[in-house]
N, C-alpha and C positions, 0 to 999 in steps of 0.2 A: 553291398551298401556303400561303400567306401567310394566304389566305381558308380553309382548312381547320384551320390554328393557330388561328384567333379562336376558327372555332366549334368545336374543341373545350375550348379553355379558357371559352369561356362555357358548354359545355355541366359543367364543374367545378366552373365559381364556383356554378351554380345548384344543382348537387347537394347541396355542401356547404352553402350556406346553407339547405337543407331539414334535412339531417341535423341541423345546430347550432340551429334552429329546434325543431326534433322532442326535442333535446334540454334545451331551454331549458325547454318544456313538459310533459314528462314528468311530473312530479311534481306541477303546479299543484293538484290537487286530494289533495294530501296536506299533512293539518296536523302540523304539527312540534310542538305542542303537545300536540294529540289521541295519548296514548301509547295503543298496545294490547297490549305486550307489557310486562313488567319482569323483571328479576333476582328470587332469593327475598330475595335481602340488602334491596334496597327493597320490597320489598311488607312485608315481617316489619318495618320502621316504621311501617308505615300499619295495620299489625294491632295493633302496642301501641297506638297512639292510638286504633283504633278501641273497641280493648278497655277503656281508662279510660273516654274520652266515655259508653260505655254503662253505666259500671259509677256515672256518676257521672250520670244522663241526669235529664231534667226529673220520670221519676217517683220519684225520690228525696225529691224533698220532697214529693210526694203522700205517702207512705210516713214522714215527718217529720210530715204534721200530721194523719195518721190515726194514729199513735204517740201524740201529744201532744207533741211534740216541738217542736211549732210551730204557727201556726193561720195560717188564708185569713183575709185583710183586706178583700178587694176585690172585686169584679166574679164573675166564676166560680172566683176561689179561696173566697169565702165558700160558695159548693156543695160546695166540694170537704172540708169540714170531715165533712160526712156522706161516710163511703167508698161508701154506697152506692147513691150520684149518680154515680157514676164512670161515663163510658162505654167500650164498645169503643173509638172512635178515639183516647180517651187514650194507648191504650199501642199507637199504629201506629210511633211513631218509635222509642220504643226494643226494640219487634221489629226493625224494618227495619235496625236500628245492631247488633244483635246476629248477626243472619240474614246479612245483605249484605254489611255492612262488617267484620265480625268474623269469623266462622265460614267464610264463604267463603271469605274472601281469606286467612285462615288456610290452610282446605285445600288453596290453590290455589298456596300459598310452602312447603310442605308438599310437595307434588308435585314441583315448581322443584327444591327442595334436595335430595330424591331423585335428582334426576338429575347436578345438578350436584354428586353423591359429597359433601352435607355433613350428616352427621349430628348434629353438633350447633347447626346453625342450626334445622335438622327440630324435634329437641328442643323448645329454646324457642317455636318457634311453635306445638308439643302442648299444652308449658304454659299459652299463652294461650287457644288456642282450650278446653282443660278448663275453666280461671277461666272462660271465658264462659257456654259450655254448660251449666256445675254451677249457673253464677247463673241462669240460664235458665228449669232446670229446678227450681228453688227456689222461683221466680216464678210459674209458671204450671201448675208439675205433669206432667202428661203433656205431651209435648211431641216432634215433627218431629227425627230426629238420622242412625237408621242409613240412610234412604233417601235422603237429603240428596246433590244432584247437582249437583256443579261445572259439567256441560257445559251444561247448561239442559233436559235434556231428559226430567227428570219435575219439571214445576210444582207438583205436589200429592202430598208424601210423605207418609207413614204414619204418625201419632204414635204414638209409642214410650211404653211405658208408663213413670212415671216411677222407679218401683226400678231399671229396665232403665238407663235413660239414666244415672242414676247409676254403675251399676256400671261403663257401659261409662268414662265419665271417668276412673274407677280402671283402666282396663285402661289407656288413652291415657297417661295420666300414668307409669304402670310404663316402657310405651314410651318415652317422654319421657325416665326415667334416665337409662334405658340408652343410647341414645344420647346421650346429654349425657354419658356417661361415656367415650364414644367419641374416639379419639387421630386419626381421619381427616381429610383435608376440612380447609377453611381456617376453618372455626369459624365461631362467632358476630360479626359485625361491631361492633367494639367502636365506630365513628361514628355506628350506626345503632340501637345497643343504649340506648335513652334511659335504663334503670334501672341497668344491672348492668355496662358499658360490655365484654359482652361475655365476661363472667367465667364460664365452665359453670356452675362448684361454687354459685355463688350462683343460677343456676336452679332446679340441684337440689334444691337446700337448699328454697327455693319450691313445688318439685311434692313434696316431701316436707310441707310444708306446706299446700298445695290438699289433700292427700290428707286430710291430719288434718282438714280442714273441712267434708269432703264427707261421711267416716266419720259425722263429729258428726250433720250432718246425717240420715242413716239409722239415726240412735243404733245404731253399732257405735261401744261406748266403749272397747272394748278396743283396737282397733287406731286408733281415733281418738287414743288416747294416744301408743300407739308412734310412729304418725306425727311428730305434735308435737314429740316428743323429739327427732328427725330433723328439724326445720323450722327456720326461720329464729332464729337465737341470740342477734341482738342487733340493738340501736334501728338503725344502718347499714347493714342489709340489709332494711328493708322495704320492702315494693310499695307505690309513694305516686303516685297521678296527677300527674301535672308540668304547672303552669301558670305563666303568664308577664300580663307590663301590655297586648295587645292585643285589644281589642274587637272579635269577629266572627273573633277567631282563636285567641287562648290565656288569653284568663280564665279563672280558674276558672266553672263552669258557676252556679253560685252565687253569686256577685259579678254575672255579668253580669244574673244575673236579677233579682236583690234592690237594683241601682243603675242599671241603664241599660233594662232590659227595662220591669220593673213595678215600679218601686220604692214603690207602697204597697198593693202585693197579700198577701202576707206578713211575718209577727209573727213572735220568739218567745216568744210570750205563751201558754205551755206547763204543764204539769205538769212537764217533764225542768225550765224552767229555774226552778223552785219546789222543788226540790229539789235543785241547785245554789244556791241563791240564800240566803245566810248569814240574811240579815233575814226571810224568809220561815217558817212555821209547820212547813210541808212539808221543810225544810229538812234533807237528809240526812247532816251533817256530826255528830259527837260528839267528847269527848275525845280521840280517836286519831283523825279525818278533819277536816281543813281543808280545804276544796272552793272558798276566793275566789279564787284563779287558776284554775281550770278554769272556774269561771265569767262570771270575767270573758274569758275564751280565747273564750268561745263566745257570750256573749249582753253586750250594749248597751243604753243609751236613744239611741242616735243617728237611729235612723228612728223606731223606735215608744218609747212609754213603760207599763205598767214594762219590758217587754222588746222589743229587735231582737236581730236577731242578728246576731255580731259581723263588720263586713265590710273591717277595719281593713287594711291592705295599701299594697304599692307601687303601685296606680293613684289611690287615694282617700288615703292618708297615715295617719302613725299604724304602731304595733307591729302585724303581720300578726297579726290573727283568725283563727278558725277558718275564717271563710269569706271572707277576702279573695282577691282579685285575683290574685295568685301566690301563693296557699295552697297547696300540696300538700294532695290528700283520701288518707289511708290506705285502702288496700286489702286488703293482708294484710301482717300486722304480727308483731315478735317476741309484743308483750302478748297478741295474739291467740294464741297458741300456750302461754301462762302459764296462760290464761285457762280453755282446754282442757281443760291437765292439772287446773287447781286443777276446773273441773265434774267431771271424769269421777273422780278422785279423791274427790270428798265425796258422790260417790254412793255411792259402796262404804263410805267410813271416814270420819269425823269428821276426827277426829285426821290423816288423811293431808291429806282435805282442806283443814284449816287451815292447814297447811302448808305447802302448795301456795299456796293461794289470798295467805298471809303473804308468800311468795316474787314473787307478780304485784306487791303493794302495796309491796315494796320498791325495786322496778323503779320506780312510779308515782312514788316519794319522790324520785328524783332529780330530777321534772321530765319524765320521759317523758310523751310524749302533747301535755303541757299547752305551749302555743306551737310556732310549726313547729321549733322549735330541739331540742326533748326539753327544755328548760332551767327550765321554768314561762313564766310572762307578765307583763310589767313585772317591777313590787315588789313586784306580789302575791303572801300568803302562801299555802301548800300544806302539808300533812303526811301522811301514810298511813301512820302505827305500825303495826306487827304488834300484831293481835287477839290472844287470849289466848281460852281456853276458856270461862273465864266470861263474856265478852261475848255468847255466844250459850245459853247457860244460862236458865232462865227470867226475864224481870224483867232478863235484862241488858242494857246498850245497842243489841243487835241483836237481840233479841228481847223486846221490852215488851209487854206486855198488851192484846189476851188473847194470851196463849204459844204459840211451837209447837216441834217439837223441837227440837234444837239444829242437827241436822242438815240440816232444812229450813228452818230458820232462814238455816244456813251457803250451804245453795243459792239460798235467797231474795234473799241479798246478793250474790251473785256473780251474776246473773242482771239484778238490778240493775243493778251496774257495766257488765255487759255493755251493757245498756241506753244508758248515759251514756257508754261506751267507743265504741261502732259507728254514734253518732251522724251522719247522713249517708252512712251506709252498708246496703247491704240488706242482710246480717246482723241489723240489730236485725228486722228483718221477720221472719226465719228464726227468730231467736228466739224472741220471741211468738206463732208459730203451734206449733212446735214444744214449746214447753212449757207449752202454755196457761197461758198468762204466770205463771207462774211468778214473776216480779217484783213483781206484783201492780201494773202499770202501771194508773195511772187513767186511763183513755180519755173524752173526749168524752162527757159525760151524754145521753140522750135520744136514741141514734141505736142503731135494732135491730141486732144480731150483732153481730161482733168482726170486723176484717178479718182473714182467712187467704189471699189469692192475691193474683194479676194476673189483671184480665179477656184474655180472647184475644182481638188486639186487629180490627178491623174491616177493614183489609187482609188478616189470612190467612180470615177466614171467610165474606169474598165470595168470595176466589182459591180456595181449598181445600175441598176436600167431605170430609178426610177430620178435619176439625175437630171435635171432640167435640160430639156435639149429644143432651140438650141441654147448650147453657153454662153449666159451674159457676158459680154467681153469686163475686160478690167477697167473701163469708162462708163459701162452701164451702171445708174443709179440701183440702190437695192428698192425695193415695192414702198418700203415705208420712208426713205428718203426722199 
């Protein structure tokens, strides 16, 4: 009996230590870091940040010194001076930032929120993923949207023509209200909401405002107004990219490049800053405009002489510039919405448009725009009076010789502004192609066409067969421009 006890308590002890064994290892080959699943409330942060990084990505300043806005100093940013040196693999990252990290994961917290009953998380992540797609198709024209497959299993979708994919962004975004008008569901994650900590009405206020900019964009000025009027109301509610003092994590994308990356690859040794620049010929300031704090906001001699541009901030020291280190880059903004109404307004009427346009410039008097604060920069002086009719009369300060009407005078100026407002932003891109500059920007002497697009970039037209062929060059206007 004794000898029957043993063996079966050793035949226990050994069981068990297989079992505890077996469970010890279970898991070994599971990384606890490696996630593959998330909530929509986390993925909808990693879609705002995807959506800034793209909005603010390296071809931005491609798009800065094909503007004039800035010029290549060094190595292959002096090629890049000519846009039409540009290659396909230029723009493979901010495809891949928009497509993969954006758009996807958009659609995929999207899906998430659907199920987990939250309509207004849904909402805001329409808002972003439109912002992206609208910039998208601004960028390159025809472009990949309604066959676009979360699961993986069409690699090579159909690009969509580009009036199409706009319109559909208006359909998305109506969607987007509505649920953001929506009382269900635990809502928006105000820990995970970087912009609007979670607030609906100031989404909406947003998709009411993407709308007014996409309308602009397919010149429907009518309803590009109404929008606007619905859009974001004031300096505290705008879409501003959110950066911080670490390197390789949350610099501004332009501080990192302009101080740690290449810091003597780019100038802003520009036309924009010749026309900010009070001592300069070009200088666009008169009796009612003082332009020395926006200028000094944006452009320096600290890297280059007579212009850098300005990278003043909490990593490097100094009052934050336009492009320092924890700059906030505007997005979509109230001015932008001012902006709007004063264009779609002085198409139609003079008189309304001055008005309007009077209405943005008093906005600008407080200091809006100029330092990340809305406050101006330093000591520097600022003024934006309201214009006055005769200013744009013939022979008047905004319109000197040789003459042109008053009212294309009046759009010449606001088109302008736009120009210096959207600086670092691909709006002024939009602009310039859109109204065949209209500004009368002076561009780089000596290099054939104008640029009008993004080339399509060399990862989708190895991957994809259904990539338009042939390639619009980087001078070809997009369908709807």
């Amino acid at each position: 009996m004794k000898n029957n006890i043993i063996k079966i308590a050793s035949l226990f002890l050994i069981f068990t230590t297989i079992l505890s064994c077996t469970s010890f290892v279970e898991d070994m080959n599971v990384d606890p870091d490696n996630l593959v699943d998330a909530d929509a409330r986390n993925i909808f942060q990693g879609v705002l940040l995807a959506d800034q990084f793209f909005q603010t990505s390296s071809n931005t300043r491609d798009m800065m010194i094909w503007l004039n806005q800035a010029n290549g100093e060094n190595r292959q940013y002096v090629a890049l001076n000519n846009w039409n040196a540009s290659t396909a693999s230029t723009f493979d990252d901010s495809w891949n930032n928009a497509y993969v990290n954006c758009i996807t994961q958009a659609k995929i917290a999207i899906s998430k929120a659907d199920q987990e009953l939250n309509p207004r998380l849904k909402g805001a992540t329409q808002v972003i993923e439109a912002h992206c797609i609208g910039t998208v198709t601004s960028l390159w024209g025809d472009v990949p949207y309604s066959e676009l497959d979360i699961t993986g299993k069409n690699l090579t979708p159909k690009y969509d023509a580009q009036a199409t994919v706009y319109n559909s962004v208006q359909l998305l975004l109506d969607n987007a209200i509505t649920n953001l008008q929506s009382t269900k569901g635990k809502g928006i994650p105000s820990d995970k909401d970087i912009y609007y900590a979670g607030n609906a009405s100031k989404w909406i206020t947003l998709a009411y405002s993407l709308k007014a900019k996409y309308y602009l964009h397919v010149k429907d000025y009518t309803k590009a107004r109404t929008n606007a009027l619905l859009g974001i109301n004031n300096a505290d509610d705008d879409l501003k990219a959110i950066f911080s003092n670490s390197y390789l994590q949350s610099f501004n994308p332009f501080y990192s490049f302009l101080v740690y990356d290449r810091d003597d690859y780019m100038s802003g040794d520009s036309y924009a800053a010749r026309l900010l620049d009070p001592s300069a010929p070009l200088y666009r300031g008169n009796a009612k405009t003082d332009e020395s704090a926006r200028y000094a906001f944006t452009y320096n001699e600290e890297y280059f002489s007579p212009y850098g541009l300005n990278i003043y901030g909490g990593d490097y020291g100094g009052t934050n510039g336009k492009f320092g280190s924890d700059s906030a880059m505007p997005m979509v903004t109230y001015g932008e919405m001012l902006l709007i109404i004063a264009e779609v307004d002085a198409r139609t009427s003079f008189a309304a448009g001055l008005t309007s346009y009077n209405n943005y410039r008093a906005l600008l008097n407080t200091g809006y725009s100029i330092g990340i604060d809305n406050a101006g920069y330093d000591t520097e002086t600022f003024n934006y009076s309201a214009y006055a009719a005769g200013d744009f009369a013939a022979g008047g300060i905004e319109n000197p010789s040789p003459s042109i009407t008053n009212q294309n005078a009046l759009l010449r100026e606001i088109f302008q502004e736009r120009y210096i407002y959207f600086m670092g932003n691909y709006e002024s891109y939009n602009d310039f192609g859109r109204s065949n500059n209209l500004a009368g920007i002076q561009l780089k002497a000596g290099i054939p066409g104008t640029p009008q697009r993004f080339l399509y970039p060399q990862v989708e037209i190895n991957a994809n067969p259904n990539t338009p062929n042939p390639i619009p060059t980087i001078v070809t206007k997009t369908p709807v421009h």
